[in-house]
ChimeraX commands (.cxc) that place a marker at each C-alpha (Angstrom):
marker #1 position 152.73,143.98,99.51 radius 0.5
marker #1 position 150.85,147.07,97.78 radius 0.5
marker #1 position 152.96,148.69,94.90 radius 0.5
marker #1 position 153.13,151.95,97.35 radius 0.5
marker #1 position 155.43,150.54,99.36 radius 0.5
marker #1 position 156.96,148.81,96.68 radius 0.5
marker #1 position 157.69,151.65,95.46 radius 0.5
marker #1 position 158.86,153.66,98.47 radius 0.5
marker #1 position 161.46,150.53,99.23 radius 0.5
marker #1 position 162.69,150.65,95.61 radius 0.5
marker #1 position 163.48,154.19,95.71 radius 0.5
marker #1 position 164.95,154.05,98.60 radius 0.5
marker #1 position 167.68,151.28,97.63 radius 0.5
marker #1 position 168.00,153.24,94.14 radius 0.5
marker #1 position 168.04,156.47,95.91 radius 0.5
marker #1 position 170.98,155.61,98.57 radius 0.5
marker #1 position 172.42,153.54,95.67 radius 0.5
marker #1 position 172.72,156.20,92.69 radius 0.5
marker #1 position 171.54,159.36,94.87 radius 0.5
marker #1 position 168.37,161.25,94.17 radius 0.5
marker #1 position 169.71,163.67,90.99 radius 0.5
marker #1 position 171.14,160.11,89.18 radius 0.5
marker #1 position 167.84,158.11,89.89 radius 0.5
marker #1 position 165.24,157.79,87.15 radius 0.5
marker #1 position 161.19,156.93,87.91 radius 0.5
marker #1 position 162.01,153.88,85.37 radius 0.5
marker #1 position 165.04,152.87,87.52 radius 0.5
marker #1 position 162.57,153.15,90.21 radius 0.5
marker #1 position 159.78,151.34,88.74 radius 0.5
marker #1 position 161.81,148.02,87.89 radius 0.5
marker #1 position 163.66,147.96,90.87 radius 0.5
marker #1 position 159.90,147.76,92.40 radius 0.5
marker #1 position 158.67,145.60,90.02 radius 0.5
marker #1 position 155.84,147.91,88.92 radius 0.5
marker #1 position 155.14,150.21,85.48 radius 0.5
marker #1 position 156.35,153.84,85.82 radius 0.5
marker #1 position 152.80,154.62,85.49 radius 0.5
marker #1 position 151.83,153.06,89.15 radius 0.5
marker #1 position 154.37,154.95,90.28 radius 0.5
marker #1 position 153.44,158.28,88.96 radius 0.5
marker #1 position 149.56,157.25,90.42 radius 0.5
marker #1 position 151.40,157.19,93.92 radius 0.5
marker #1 position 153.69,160.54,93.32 radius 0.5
marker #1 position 153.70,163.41,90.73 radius 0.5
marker #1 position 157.69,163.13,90.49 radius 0.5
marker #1 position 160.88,161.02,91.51 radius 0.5
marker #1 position 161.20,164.51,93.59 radius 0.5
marker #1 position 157.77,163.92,95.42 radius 0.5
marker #1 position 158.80,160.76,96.10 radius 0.5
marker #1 position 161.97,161.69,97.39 radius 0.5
marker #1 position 160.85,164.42,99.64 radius 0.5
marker #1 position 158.29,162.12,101.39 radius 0.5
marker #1 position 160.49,159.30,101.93 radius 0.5
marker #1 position 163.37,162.05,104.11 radius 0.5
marker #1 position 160.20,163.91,105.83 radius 0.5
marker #1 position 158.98,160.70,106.92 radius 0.5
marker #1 position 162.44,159.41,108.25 radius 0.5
marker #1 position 163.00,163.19,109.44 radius 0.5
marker #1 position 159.80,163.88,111.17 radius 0.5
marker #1 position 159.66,159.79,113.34 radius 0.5
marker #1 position 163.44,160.90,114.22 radius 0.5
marker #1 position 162.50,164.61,115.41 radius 0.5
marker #1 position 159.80,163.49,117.26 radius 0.5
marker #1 position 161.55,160.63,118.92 radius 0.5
marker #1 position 164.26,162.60,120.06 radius 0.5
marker #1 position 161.80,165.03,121.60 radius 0.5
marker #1 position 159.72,162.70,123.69 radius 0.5
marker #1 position 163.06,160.96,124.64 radius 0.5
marker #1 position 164.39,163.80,126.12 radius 0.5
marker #1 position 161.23,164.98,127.59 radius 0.5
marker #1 position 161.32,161.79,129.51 radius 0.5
marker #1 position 164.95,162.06,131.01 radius 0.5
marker #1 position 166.06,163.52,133.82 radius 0.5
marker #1 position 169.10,165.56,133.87 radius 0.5
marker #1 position 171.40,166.92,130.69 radius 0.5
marker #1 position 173.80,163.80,130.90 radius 0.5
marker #1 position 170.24,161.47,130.54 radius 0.5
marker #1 position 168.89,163.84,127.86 radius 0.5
marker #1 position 171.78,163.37,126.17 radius 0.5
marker #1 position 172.16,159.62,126.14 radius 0.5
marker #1 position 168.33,159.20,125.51 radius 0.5
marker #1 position 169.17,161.78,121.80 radius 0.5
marker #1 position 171.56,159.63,121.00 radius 0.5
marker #1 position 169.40,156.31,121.68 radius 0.5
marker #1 position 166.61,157.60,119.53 radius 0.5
marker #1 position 168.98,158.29,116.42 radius 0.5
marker #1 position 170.05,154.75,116.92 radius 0.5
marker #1 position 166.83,153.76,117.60 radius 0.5
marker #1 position 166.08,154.94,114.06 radius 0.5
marker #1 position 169.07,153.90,112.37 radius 0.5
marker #1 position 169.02,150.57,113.94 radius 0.5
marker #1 position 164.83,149.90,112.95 radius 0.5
marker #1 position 165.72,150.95,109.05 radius 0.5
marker #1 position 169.00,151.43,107.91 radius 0.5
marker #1 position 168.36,152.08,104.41 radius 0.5
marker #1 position 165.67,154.55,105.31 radius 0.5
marker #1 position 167.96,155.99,108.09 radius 0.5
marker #1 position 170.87,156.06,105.34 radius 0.5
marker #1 position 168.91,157.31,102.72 radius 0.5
marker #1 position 167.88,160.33,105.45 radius 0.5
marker #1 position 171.80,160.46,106.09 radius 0.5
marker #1 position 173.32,161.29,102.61 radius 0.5
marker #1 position 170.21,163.65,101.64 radius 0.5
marker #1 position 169.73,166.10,104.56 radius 0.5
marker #1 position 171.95,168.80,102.85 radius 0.5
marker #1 position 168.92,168.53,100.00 radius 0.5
marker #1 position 166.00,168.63,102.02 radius 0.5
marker #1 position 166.52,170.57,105.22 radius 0.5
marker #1 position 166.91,174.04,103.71 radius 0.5
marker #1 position 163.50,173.48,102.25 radius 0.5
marker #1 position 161.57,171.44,105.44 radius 0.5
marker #1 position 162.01,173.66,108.64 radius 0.5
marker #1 position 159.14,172.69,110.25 radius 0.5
marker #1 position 158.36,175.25,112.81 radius 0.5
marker #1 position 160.95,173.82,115.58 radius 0.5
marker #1 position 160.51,170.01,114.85 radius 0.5
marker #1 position 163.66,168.92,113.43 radius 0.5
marker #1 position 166.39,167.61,115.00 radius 0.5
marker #1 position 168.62,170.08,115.55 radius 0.5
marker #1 position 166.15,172.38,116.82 radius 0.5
marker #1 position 164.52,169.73,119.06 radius 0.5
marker #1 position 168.07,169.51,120.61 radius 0.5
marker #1 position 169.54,173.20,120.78 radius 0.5
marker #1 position 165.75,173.29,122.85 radius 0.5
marker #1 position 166.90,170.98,125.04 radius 0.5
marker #1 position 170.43,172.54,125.88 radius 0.5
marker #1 position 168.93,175.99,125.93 radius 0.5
marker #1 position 166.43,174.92,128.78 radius 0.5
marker #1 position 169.88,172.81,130.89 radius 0.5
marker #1 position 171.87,176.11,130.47 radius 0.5
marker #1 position 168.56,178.19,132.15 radius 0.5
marker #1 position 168.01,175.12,134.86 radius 0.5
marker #1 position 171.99,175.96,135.10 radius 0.5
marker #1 position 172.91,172.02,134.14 radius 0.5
marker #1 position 174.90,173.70,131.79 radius 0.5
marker #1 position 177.09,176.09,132.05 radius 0.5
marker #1 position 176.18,179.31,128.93 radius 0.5
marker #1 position 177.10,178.72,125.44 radius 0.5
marker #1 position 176.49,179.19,122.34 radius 0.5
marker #1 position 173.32,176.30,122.24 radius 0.5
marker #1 position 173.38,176.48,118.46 radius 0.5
marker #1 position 176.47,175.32,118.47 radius 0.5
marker #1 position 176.48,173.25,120.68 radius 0.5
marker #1 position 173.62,171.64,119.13 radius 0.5
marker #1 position 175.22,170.85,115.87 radius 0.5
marker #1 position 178.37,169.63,117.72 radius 0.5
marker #1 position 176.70,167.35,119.27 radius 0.5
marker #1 position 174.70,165.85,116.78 radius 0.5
marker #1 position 177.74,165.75,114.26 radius 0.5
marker #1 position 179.30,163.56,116.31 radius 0.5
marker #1 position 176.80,160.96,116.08 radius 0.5
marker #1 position 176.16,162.14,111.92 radius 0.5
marker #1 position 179.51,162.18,111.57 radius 0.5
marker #1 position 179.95,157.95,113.16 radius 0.5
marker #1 position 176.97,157.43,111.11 radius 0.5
marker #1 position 178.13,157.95,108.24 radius 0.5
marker #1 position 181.38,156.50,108.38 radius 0.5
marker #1 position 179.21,153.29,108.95 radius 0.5
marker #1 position 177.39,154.16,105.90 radius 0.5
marker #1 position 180.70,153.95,104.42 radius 0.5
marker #1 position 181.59,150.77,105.40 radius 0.5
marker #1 position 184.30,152.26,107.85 radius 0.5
marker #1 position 183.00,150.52,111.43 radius 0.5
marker #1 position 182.02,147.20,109.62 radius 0.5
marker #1 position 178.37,145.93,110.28 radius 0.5
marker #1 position 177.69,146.50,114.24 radius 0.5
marker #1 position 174.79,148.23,114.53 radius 0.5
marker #1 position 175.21,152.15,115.13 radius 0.5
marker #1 position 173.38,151.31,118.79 radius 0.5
marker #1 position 176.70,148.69,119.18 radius 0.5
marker #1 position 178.44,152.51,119.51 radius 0.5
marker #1 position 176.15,154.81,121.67 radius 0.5
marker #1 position 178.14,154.56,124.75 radius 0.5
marker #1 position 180.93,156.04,123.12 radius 0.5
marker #1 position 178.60,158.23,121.27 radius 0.5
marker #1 position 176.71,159.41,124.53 radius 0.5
marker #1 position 180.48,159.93,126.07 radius 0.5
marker #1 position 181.33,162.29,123.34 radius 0.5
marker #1 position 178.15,164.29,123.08 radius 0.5
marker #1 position 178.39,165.05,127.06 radius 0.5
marker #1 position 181.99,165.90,126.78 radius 0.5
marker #1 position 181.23,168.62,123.88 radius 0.5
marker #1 position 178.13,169.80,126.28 radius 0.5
marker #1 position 180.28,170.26,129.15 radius 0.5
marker #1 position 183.35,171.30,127.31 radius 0.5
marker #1 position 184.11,175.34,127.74 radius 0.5
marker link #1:1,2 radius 0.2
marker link #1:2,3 radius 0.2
marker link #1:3,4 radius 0.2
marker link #1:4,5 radius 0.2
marker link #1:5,6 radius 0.2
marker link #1:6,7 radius 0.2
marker link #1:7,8 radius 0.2
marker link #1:8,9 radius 0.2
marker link #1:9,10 radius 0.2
marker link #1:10,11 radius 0.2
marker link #1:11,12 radius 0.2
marker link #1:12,13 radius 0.2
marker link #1:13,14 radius 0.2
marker link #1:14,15 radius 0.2
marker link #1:15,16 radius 0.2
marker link #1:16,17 radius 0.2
marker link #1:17,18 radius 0.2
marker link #1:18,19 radius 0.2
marker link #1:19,20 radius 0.2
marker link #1:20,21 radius 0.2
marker link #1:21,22 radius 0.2
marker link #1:22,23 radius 0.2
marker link #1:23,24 radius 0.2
marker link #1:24,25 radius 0.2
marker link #1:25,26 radius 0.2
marker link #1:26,27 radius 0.2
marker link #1:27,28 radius 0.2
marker link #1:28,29 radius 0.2
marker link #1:29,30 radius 0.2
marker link #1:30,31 radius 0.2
marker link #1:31,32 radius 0.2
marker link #1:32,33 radius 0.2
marker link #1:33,34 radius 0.2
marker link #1:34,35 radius 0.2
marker link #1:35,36 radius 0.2
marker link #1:36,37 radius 0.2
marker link #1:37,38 radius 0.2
marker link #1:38,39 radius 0.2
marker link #1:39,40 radius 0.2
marker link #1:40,41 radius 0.2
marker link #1:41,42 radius 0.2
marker link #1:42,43 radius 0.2
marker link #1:43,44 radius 0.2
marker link #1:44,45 radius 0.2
marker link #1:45,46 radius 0.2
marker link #1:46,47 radius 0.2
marker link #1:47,48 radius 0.2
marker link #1:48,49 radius 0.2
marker link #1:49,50 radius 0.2
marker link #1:50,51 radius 0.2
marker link #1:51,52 radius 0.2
marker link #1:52,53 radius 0.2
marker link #1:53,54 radius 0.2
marker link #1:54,55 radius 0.2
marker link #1:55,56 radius 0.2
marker link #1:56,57 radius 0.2
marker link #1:57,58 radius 0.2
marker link #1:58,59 radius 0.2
marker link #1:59,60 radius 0.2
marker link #1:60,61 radius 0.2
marker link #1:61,62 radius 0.2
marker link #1:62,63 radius 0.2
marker link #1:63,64 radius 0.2
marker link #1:64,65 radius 0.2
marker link #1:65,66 radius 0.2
marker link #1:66,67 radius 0.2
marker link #1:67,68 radius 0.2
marker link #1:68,69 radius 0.2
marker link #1:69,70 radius 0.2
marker link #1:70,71 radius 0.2
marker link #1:71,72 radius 0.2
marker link #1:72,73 radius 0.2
marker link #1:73,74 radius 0.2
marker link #1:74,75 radius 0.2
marker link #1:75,76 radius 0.2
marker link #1:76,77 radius 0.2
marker link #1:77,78 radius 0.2
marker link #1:78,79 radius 0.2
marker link #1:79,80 radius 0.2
marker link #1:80,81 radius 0.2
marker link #1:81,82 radius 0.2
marker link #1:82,83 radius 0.2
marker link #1:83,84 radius 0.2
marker link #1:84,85 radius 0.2
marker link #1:85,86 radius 0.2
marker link #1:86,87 radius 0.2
marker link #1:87,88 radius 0.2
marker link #1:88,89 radius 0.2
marker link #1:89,90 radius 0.2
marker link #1:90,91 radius 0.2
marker link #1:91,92 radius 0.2
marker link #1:92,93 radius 0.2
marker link #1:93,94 radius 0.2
marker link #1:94,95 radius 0.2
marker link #1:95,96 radius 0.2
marker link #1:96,97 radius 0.2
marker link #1:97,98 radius 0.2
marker link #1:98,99 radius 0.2
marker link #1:99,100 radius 0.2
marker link #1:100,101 radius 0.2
marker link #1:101,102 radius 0.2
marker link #1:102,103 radius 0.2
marker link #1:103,104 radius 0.2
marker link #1:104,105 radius 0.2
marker link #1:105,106 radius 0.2
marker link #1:106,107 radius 0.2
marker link #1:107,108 radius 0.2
marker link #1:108,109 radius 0.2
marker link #1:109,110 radius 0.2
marker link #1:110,111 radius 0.2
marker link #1:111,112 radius 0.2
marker link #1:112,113 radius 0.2
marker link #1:113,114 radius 0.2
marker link #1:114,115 radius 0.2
marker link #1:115,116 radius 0.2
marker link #1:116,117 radius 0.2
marker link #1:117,118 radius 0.2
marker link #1:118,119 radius 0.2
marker link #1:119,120 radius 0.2
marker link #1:120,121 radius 0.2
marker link #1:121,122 radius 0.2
marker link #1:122,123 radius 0.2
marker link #1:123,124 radius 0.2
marker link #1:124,125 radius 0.2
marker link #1:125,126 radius 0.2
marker link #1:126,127 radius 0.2
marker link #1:127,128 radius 0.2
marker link #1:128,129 radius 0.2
marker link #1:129,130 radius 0.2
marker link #1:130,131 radius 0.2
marker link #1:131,132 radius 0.2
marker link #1:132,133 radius 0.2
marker link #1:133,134 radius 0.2
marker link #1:134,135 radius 0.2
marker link #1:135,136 radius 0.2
marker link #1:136,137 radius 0.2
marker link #1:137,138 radius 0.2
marker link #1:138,139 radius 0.2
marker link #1:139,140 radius 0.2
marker link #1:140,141 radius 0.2
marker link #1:141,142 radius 0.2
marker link #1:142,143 radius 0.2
marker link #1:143,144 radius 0.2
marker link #1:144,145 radius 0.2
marker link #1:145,146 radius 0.2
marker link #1:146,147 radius 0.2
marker link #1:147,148 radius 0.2
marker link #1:148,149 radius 0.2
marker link #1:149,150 radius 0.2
marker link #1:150,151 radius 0.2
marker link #1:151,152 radius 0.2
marker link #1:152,153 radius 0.2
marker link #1:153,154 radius 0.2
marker link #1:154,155 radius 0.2
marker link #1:155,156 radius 0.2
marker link #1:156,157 radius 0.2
marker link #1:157,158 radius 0.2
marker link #1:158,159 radius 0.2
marker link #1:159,160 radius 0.2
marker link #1:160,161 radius 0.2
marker link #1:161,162 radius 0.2
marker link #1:162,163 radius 0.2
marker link #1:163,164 radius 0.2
marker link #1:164,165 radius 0.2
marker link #1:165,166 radius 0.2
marker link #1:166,167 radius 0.2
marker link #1:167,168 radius 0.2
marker link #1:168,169 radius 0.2
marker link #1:169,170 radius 0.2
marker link #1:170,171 radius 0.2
marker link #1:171,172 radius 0.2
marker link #1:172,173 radius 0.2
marker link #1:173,174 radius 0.2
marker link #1:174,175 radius 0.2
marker link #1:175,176 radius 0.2
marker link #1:176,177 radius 0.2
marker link #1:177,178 radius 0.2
marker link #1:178,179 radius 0.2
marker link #1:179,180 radius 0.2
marker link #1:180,181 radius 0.2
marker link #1:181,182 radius 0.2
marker link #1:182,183 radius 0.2
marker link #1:183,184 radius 0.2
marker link #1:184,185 radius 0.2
marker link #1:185,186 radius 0.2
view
């Protein structure tokens, strides 16, 4: 394996590990194996770094959760096909997915990406059931983040260790249950 993804798996584990602010480039670098200086050929800063790593986690999940949808029928499919792709992604990487996880409230303010994130991708998909009237009207913003907390909010209490090591797919039924009860709740 190249140093460059050396590198990116290193600051991943040290990232989710010690968090962005606590990790150092030199932490970094020996967790990777490699001199700080290959990792500074790679990325200007630990924040460079960092910010790649989420928009690359960030941008797969946004764009799997819009092609999922677009391929279901019906709000109740839509639904269970959002909540397959986040545990799609979890599931592939968890480290990447956890990493993605515990720094959204850093990156999002700064990466809105014309429509393309997540929560975007979804309030899309419940404003366009509420005009097919799938859904009755609402507030799609926030129904949205309702939604999507509730599969956030199971993720990370895996990331905590609270639901043991099942795979976050091992609870998308009950997931998928939840998210069309908030849809449909009024």
């Amino acid at each position: 394996m190249s140093a460059k993804p050396r590198i990116e798996r290193a600051a991943l584990e040290v990232f989710v590990r010690q968090g962005v602010d606590a990790a150092t480039t030199r932490a970094i670098a020996a967790e990777a194996g490699v001199s700080e200086g290959a990792l500074y050929r790679h990325y200007r800063s630990k924040d460079e770094l960092a910010a790649s790593l989420f928009m690359t986690v960030h941008r797969r999940l946004s764009s799997l959760i819009e092609d999922s949808a677009a391929e279901a029928v019906g709000i109740r499919d839509k639904a269970a096909a959002i909540v397959r792709a986040y545990c799609q992604v979890a599931d592939e990487d968890w480290l990447t997915f956890a990493f993605h996880l515990t720094q959204i409230h850093r990156f999002i303010p700064l990466y809105q990406e014309d429509g393309r994130d997540p929560v975007t991708v979804t309030e899309n998909v419940i404003k366009q059931a509420m005009i097919n009237a799938e859904l009755p009207p609402a507030d799609p913003r926030l129904l949205a983040a309702m939604a999507i907390g509730v599969i956030t909010q199971t993720a990370q209490n895996k990331a905590y260790g609270r639901l043991g090591d099942d795979s976050l797919s091992a609870h998308a039924p009950l997931m998928t249950a939840a998210v069309q009860a908030v849809l449909f709740a009024r």
